[in-house]
Residue frames as a rotation matrix with the C-alpha (Angstrom) as fourth column:
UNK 1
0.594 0.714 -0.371 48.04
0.594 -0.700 -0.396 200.38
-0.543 0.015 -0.840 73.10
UNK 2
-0.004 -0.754 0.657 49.09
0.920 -0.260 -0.293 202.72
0.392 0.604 0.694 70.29
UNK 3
-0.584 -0.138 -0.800 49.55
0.575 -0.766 -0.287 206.40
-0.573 -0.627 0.527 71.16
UNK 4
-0.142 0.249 0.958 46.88
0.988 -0.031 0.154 208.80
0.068 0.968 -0.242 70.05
UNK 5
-0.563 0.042 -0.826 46.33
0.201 -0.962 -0.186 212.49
-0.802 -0.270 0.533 69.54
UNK 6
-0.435 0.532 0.726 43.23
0.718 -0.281 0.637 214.04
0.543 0.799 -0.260 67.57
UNK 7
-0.573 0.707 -0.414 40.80
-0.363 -0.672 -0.646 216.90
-0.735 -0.220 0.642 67.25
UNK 8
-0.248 0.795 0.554 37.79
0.967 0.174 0.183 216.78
0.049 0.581 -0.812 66.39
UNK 9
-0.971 0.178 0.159 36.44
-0.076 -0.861 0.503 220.19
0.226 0.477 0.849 64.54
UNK 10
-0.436 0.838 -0.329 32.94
-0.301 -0.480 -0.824 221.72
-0.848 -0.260 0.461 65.60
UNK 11
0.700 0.712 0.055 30.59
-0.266 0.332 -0.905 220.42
-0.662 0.619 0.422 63.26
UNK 12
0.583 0.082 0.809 33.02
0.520 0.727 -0.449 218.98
-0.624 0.682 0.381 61.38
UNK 13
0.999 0.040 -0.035 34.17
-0.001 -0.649 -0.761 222.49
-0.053 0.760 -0.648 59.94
UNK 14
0.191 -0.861 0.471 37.65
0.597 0.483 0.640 223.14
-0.779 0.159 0.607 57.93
UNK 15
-0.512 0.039 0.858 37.22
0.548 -0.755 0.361 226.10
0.662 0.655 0.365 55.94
UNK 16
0.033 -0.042 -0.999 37.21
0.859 -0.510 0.050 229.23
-0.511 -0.859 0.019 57.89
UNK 17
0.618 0.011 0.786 37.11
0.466 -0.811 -0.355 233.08
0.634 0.586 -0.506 57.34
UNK 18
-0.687 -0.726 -0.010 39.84
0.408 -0.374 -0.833 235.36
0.601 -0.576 0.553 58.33
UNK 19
-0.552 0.269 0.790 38.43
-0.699 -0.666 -0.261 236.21
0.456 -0.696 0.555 62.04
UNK 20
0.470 0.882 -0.029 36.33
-0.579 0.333 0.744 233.67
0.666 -0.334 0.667 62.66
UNK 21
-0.159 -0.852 0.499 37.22
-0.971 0.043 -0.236 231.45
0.179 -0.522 -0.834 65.38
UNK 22
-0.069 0.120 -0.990 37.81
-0.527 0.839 0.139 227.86
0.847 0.531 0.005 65.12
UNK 23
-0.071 0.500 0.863 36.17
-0.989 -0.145 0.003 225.51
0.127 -0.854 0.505 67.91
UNK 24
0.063 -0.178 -0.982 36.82
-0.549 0.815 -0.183 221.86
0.833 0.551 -0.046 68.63
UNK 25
0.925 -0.087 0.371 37.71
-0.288 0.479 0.829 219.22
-0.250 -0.874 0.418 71.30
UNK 26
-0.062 -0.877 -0.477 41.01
-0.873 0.279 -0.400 218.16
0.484 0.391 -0.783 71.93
UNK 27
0.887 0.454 0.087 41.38
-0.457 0.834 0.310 214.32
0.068 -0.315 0.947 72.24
UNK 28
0.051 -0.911 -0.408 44.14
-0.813 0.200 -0.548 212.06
0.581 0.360 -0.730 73.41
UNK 29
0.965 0.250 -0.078 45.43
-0.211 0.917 0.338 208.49
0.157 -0.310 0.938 74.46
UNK 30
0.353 -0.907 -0.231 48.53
-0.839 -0.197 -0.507 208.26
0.415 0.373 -0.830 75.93
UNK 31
0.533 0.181 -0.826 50.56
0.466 0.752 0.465 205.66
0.706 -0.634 0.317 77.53
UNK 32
-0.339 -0.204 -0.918 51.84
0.929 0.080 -0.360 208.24
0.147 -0.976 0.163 79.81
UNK 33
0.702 0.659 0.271 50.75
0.712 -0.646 -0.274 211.38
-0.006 0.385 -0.923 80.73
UNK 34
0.219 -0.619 0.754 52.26
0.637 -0.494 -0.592 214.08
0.739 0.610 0.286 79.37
UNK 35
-0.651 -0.637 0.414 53.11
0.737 -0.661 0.142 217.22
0.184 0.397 0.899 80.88
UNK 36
-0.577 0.485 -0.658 51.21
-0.426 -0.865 -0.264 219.39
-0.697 0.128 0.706 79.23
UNK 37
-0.156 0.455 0.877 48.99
0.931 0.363 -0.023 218.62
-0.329 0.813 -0.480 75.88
UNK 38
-0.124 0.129 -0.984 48.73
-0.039 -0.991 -0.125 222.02
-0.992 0.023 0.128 73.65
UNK 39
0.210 0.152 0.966 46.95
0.840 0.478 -0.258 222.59
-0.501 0.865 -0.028 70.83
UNK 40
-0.668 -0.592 -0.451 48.69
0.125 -0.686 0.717 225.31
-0.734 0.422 0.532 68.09
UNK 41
0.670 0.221 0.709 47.27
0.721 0.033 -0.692 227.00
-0.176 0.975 -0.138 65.12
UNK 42
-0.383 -0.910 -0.158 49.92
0.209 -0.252 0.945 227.95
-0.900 0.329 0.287 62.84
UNK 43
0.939 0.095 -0.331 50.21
-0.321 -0.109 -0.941 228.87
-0.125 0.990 -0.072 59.20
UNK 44
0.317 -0.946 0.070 53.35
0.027 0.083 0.996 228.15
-0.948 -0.314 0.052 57.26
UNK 45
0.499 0.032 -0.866 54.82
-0.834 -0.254 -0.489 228.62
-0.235 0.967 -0.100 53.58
UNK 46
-0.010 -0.601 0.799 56.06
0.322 0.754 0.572 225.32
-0.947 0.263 0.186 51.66
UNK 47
0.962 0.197 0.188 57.53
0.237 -0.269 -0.933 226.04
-0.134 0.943 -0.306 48.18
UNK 48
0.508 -0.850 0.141 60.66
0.619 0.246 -0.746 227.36
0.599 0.466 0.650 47.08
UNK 49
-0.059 -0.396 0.916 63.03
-0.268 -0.878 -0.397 229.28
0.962 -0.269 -0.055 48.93
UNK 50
-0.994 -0.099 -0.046 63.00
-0.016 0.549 -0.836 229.42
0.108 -0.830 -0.547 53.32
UNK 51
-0.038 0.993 -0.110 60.05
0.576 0.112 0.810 228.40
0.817 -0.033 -0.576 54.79
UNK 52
-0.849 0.021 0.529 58.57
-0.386 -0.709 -0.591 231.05
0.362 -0.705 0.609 57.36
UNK 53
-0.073 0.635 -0.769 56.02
0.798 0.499 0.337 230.02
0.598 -0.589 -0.544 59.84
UNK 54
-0.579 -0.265 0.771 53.71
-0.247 -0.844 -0.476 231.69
0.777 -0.466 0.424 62.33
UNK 55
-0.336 0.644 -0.687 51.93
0.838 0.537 0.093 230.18
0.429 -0.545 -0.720 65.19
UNK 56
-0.420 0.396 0.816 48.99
0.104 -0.873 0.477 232.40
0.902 0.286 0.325 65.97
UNK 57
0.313 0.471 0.825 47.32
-0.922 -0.058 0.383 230.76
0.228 -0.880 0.416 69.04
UNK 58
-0.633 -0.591 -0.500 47.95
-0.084 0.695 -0.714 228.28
0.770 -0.410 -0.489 71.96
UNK 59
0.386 0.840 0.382 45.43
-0.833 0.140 0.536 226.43
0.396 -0.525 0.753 74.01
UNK 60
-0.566 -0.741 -0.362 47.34
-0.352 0.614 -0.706 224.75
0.746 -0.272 -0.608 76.74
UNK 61
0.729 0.684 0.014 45.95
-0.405 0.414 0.815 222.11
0.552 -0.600 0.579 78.96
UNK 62
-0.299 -0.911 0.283 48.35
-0.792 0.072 -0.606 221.53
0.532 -0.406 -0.743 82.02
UNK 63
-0.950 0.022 0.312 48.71
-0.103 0.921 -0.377 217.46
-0.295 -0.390 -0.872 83.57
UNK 64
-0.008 0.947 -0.321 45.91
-0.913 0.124 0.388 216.06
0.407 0.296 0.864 81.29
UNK 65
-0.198 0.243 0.950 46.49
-0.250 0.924 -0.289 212.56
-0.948 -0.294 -0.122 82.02
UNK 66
-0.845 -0.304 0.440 47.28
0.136 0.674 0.726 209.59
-0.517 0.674 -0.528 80.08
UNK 67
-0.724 0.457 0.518 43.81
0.683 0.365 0.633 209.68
0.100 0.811 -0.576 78.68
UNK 68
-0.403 0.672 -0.621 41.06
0.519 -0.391 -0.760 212.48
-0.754 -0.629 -0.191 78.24
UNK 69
-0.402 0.166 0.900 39.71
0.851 -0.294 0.435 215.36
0.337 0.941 -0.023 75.81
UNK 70
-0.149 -0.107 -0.983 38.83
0.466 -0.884 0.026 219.33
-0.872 -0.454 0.182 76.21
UNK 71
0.500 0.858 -0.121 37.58
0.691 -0.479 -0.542 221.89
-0.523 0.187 -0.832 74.75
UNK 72
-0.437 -0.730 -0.526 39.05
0.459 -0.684 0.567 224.86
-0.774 0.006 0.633 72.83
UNK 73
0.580 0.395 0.712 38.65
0.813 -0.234 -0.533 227.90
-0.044 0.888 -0.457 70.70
UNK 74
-0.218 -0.973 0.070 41.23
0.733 -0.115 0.670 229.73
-0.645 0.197 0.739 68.96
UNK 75
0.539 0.620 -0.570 40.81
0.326 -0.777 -0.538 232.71
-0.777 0.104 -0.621 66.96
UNK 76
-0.038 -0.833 0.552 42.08
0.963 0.116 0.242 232.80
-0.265 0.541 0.798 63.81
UNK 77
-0.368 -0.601 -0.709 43.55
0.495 -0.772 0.398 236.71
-0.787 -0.205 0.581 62.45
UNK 78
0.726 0.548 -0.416 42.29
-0.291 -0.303 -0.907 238.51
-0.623 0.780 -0.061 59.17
UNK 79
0.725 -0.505 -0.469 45.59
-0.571 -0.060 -0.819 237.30
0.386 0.861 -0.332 57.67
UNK 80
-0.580 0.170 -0.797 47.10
-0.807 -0.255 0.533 235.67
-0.113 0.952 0.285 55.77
UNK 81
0.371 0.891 -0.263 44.88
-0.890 0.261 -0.374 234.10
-0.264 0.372 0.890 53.52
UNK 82
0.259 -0.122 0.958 45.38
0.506 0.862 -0.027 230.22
-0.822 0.492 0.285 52.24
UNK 83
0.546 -0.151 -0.824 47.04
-0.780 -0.451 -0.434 230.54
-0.306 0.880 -0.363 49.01
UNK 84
0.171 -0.855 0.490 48.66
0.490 0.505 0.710 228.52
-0.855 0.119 0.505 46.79
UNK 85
0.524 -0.501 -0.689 51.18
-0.677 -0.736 0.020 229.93
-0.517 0.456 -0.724 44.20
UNK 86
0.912 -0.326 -0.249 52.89
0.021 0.644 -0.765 228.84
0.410 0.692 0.594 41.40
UNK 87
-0.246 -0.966 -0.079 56.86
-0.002 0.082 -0.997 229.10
0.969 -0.245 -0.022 43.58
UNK 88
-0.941 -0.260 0.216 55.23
-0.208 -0.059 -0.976 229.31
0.267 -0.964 0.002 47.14
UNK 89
0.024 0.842 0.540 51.89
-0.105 -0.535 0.839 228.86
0.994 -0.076 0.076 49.45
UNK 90
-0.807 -0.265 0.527 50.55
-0.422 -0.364 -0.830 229.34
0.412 -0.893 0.182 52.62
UNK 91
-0.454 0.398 -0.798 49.19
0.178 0.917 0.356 226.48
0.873 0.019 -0.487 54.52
UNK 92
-0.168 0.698 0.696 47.20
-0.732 -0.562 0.386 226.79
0.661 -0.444 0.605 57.68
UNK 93
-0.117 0.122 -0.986 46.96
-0.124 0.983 0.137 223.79
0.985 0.138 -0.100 60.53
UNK 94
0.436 0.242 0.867 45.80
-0.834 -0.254 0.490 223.17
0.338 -0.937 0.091 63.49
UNK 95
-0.337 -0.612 -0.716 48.47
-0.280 0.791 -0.544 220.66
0.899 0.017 -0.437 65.86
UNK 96
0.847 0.013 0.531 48.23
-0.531 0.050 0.846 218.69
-0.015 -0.999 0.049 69.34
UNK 97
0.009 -1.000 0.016 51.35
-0.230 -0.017 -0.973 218.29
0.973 0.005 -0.230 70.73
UNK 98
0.994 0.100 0.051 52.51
-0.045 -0.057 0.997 216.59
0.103 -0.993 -0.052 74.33
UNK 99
0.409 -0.802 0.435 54.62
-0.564 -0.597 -0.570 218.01
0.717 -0.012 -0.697 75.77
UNK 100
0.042 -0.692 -0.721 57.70
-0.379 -0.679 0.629 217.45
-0.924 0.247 -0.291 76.48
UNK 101
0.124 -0.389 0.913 58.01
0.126 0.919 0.375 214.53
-0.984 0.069 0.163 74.39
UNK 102
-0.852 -0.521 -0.060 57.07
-0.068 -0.005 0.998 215.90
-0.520 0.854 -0.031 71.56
UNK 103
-0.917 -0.118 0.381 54.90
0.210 0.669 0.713 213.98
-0.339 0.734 -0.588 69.83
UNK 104
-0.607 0.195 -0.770 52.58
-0.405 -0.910 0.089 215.48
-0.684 0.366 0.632 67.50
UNK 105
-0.401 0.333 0.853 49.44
0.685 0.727 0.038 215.43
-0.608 0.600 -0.520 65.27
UNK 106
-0.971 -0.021 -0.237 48.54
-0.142 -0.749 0.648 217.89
-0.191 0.663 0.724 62.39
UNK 107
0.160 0.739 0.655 44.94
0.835 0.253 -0.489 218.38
-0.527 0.625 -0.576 60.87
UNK 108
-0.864 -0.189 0.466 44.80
0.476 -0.608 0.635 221.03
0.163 0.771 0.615 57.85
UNK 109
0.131 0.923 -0.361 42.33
0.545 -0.372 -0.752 223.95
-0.828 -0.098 -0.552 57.85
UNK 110
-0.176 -0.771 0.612 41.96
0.984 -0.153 0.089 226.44
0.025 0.618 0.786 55.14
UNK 111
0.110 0.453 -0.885 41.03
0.728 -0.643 -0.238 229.82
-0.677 -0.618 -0.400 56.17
UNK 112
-0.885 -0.209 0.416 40.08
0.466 -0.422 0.778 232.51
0.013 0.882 0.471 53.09
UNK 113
-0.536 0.799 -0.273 37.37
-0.679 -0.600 -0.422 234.59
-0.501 -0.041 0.865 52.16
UNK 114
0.216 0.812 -0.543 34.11
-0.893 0.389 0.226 232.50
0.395 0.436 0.809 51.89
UNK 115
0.549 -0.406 0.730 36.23
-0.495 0.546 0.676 229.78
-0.674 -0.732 0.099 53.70
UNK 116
0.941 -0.133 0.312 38.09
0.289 0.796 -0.532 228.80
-0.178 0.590 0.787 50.45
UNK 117
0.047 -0.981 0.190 41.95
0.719 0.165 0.675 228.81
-0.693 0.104 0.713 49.33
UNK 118
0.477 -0.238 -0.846 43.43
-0.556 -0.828 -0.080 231.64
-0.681 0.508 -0.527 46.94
UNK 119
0.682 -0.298 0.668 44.39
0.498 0.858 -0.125 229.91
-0.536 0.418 0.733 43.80
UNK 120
0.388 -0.311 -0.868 47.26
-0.385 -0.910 0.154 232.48
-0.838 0.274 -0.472 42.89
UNK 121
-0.645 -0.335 0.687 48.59
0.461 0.545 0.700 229.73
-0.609 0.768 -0.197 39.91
UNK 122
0.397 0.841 0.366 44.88
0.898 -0.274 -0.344 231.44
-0.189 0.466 -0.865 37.95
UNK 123
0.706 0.461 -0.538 46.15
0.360 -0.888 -0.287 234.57
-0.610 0.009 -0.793 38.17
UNK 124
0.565 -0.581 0.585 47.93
0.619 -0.171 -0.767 236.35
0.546 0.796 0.263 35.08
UNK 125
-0.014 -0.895 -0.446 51.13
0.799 -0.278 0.533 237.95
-0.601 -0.349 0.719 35.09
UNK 126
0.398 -0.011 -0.918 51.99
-0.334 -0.933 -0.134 241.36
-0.855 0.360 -0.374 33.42
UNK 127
-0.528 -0.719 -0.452 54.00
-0.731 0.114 0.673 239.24
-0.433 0.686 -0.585 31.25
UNK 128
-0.648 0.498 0.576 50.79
0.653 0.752 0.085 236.56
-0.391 0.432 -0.813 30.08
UNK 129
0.591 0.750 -0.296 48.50
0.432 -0.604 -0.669 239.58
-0.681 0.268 -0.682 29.68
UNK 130
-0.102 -0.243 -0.965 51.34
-0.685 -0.686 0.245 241.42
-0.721 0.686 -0.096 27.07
UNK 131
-0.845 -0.493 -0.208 51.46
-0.357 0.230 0.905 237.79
-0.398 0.839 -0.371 25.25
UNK 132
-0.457 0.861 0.222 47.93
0.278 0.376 -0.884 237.65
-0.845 -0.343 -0.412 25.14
């Protein structure tokens, strides 16, 4: 048996507005049980420079057992927005994690107005608009 950890998303969704709140099942197969079993939404920046990170909510399920699955709903803030940038952006992800061990499974979300990313690479600089 391999180890597994997923969510499955409410209908399916993955694109979010700031506030809304994001609603799923958490699912898992272990070959022992964990702990704990806790699912995170986070944001984080990848790009140049340090990366900063913010975990926003935590939906902890204490002694799930080796095998099971659970509800949750997490509320995501008015900020910040998905973005990507031409030296930085800001990513958005919901994890399940057992605990202690560790071991971990990411899904991306992107959370923006209208539910869509900020494409800040589109937008002009003061310095493209003078050589315009």
């Amino acid at each position: 048996m391999s180890p597994s950890l997923a969510i499955a998303f409410e209908g399916d969704r993955k694109n979010f507005e700031p506030g809304e709140t994001v609603r799923g099942r958490a699912l898992w197969l272990l070959e022992t049980a964990p702990e704990a079993l806790e699912v995170r939404l986070f944001w984080h920046t990848q790009g140049k420079g340090d990366t900063d990170l913010g975990i926003v909510a935590v939906a902890r399920f204490e002694q799930p057992g080796e095998l099971g699955e659970r509800p949750f709903e997490l509320a995501l803030p008015m900020r910040p927005w998905s973005c990507s940038g031409r030296l930085v952006s800001i990513l958005w992800s919901l994890e399940i994690v057992a605990l202690p061990r560790e071991d971990v499974q990411r899904f991306p979300i992107v959370v923006g107005p209208a539910g869509r990313e900020t494409d800040l690479r589109a937008v002009g600089t003061p310095a493209d608009d003078a050589r315009a």
